[in-house]
N, C-alpha and C positions, 0 to 999 in steps of 0.2 A: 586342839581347837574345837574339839567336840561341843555342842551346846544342845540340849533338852529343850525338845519342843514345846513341851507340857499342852496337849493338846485339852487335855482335861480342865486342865486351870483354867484355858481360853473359852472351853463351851460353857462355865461358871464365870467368865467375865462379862460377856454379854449377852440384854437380855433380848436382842433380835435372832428369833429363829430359824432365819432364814441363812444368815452367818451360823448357824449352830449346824444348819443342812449343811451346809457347804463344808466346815468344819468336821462333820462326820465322814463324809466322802475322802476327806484328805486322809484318814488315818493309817488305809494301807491300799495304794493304788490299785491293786489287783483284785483287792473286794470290796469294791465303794459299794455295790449292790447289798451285800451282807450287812456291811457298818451302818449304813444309810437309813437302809428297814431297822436295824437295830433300836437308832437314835429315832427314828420317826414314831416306834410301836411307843417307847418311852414318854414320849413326849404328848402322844395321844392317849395314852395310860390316865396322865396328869393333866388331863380336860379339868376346866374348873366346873362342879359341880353341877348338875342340872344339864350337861350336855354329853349326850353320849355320839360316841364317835368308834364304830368299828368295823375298818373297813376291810379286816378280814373276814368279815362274812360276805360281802358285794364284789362288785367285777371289780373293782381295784387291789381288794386282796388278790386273785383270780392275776393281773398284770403283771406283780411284786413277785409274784410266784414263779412265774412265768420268766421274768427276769435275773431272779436268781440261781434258777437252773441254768439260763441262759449264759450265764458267767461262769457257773460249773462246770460247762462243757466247754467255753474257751479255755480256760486256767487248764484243765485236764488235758486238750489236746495239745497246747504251748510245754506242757512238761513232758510230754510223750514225744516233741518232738526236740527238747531240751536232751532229754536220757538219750536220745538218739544220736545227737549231736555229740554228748560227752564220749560215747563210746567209737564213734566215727564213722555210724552208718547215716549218711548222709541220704538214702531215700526217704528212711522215715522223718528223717529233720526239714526235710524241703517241702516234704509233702504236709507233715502237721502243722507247718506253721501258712502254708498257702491257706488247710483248711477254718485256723483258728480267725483270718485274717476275715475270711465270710463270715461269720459268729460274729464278730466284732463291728465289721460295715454293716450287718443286718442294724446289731443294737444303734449305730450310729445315725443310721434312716428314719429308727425308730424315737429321738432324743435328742440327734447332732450330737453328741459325744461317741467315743468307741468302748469307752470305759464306763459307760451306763450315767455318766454326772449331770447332775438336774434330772433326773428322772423320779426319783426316788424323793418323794417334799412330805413334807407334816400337813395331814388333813387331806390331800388330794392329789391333783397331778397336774402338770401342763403339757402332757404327753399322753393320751388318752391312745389305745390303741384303734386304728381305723380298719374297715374291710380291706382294704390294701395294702397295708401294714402286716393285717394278719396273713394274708397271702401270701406277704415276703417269706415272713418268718416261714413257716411251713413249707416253702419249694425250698431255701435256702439249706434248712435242717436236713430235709430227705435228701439233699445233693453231699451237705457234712457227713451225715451216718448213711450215707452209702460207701463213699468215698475211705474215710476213715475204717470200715472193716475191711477194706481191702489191705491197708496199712495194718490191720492188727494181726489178719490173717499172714502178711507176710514177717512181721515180727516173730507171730509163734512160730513160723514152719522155716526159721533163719540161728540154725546152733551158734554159729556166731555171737548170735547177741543172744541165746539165752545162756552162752557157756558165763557171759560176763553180769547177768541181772541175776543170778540162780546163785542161792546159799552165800549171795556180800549183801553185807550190812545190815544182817539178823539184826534182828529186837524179838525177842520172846513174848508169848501173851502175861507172862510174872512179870517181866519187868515195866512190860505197857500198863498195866496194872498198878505197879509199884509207884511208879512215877507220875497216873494222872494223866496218861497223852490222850488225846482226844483224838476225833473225826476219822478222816481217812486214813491216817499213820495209826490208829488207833486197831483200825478195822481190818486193818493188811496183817495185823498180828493175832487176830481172832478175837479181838476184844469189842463186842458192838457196844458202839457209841452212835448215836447220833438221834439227833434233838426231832428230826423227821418223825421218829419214831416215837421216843421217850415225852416229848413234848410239844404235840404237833398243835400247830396252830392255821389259822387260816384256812386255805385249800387241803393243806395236808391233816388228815383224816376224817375229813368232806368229800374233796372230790377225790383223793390219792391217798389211799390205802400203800405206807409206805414201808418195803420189804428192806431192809440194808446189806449195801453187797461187803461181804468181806471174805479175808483169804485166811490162810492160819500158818502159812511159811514164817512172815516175818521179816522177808529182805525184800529184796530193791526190785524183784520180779514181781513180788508180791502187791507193794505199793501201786506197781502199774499197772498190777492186772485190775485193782479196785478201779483207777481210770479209766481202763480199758472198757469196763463194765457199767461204771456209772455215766460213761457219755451217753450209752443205748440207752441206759434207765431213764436220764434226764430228760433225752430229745421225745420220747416213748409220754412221757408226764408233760412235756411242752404241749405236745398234740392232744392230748385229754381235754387239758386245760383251756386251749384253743377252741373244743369242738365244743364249747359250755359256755364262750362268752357269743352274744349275738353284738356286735360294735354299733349295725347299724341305728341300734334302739336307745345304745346305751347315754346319758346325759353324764358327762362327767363332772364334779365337784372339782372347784379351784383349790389351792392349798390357802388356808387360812393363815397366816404367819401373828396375825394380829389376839388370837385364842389366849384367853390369860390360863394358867397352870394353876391346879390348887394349892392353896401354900397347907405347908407342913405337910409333905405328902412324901412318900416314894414308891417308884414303879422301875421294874427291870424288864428285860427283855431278850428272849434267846433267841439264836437263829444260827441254823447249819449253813456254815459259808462253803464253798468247794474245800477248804481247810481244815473246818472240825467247828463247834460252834461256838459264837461269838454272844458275849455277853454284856448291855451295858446295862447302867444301876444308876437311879436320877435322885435325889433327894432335894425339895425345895425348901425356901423356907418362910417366913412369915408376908414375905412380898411376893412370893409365888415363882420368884425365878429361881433357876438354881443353883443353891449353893455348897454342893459337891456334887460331883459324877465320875464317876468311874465306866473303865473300858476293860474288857478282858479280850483280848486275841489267842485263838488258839495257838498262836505260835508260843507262850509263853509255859508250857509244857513241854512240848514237842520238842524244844531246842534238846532239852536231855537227850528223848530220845536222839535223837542225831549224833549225841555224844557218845551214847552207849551202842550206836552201830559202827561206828568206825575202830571201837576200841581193839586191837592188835592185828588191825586189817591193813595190809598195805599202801603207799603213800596213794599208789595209781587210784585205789578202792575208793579215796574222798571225795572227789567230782560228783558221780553219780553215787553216794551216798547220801550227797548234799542235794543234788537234784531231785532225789527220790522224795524227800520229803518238803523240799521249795519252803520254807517257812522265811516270815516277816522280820524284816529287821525294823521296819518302822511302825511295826504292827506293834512290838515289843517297846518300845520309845514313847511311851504316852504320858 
């Protein structure tokens, strides 16, 4: 009874962008921030001629930024306290997901969604960040990444749980390699990836000079210690990013839905989701909408890997193999 959503087909069925928004948000729950900037930079790519639009250089790029670390560091702390769960230490499980749950009500205050939707529009925002807002954010975070190293520190200093994340479900930096895995599964093998770096856009290489954290074991310890490390780096870039925008001054731009595209055009777009980075690719055509698009998710790699760490590892080993690396299945379904 399986049916193909083909969400591609549907952003080349209509030419309201505001459904194209929406439609990008849907494509993997847990990175609607990632897919969203994806579809938006796209879309803003493909201004029709004569209008330049780029709001990664202004305090809206400075928001987007902002917001997608912000989702970095819930995804990160929900699998850390996922790994915890599968193995049955039930403090870190209780406590990660109390912490993800503030991360998540902040972005909620900040949008009315918890999952970042409608924040993320083509041209503008309807969520402008306010001085109150910013204030949230920042007591919020420092209560997260206090809290949360308490949790990390009692992970490492707990044999228990590192006799079970230590040397299961190796992947080599050959075979990370071999295969094309990207982001943070990429990174846990010694392999740097990430578009932060390689391809920075916006805030990142303006205002955040971006270092990438990675391990070079290769297993499921490895995976979480990248977690472990990128929530400090993220919340650490939140606050940068924070102490650059002044809200009180700022005039925010509505989202244009009405902007016609240039025809015969195409424009892509990268972007490092908490997952590894995320690609989409727009081609218009003579009426300026568009008539193909394509979506890349990093899970579309990464499944391998998954495949090549469980291989001749025991049954119990697969949970948090599978955990370790959290990857999309409807990320993959496009």
């Amino acid at each position: 009874g399986f049916q193909h959503r083909g969400i591609e087909r549907l952003i080349c069925g209509t030419p309201n962008r505001l459904r194209q928004s929406v439609l990008s948000e849907s494509i993997a729950g847990d990175s609607v921030v990632a897919h969203a900037l994806a579809y938006a930079e796209v879309a803003e790519g493909l201004g029709e001629p004569g209008v330049e639009f780029d709001p990664a250089a202004n305090d809206l790029g400075i928001e987007r930024t902002v917001a997608l670390e912000m989702e970095r560091i819930a995804m990160h702390l929900a699998d850390t306290g996922a790994l915890c769960m599968d193995i049955g230490y039930q403090l870190g499980q209780v406590a990660c997901e109390a912490l993800r749950t503030i991360v998540i009500n902040t972005t909620q205050r900040w949008c009315g969604n918890r999952f970042a939707k409608g924040l993320i529009r083509f041209g503008g925002t309807h969520y402008p960040l306010t001085d109150d807002l910013k204030m949230l954010v920042l007591k919020n975070l420092n209560e997260v990444e206090t809290r949360y190293a308490e949790v990390v520190h009692s992970l490492e200093g707990t044999s228990s749980v590192l006799a079970r994340f230590e040397d299961c479900g190796v992947v080599t930096r050959t075979q990370a390699l071999r295969i094309g895995a990207v982001g943070m599964a990429a990174r846990a093998s010694g392999l740097v990836r990430d578009i932060r770096q390689t391809h920075p856009r916006g805030a990142y290489g303006k205002l955040i000079a971006h270092d990438p954290v990675a391990e070079n074991s290769g297993d499921v310890y490895a995976r979480l210690r990248v977690r472990m490390r990128e929530v400090a780096q993220s919340a650490g870039y939140v606050r940068t990013l924070l102490d650059t925008l002044d809200c009180g001054m700022r005039v925010a731009s509505l989202p244009d839905y009405r902007m016609a595209l240039e025809s015969d055009a195409l424009a892509f777009s990268l972007v490092e989701g908490w997952r590894g980075e995320v690609c989409h690719v727009g081609i218009t055509g003579s009426d300026g909408q568009f008539r193909q698009y394509k979506i890349y998710d990093p899970s579309l790699h990464n499944w391998t890997a998954l495949a090549l760490s469980v291989r001749g590892a025991g049954i119990s080993d697969f949970p948090i193999c599978n955990k370790s690396f959290n990857l999309s299945y409807c990320g993959h379904d496009l």
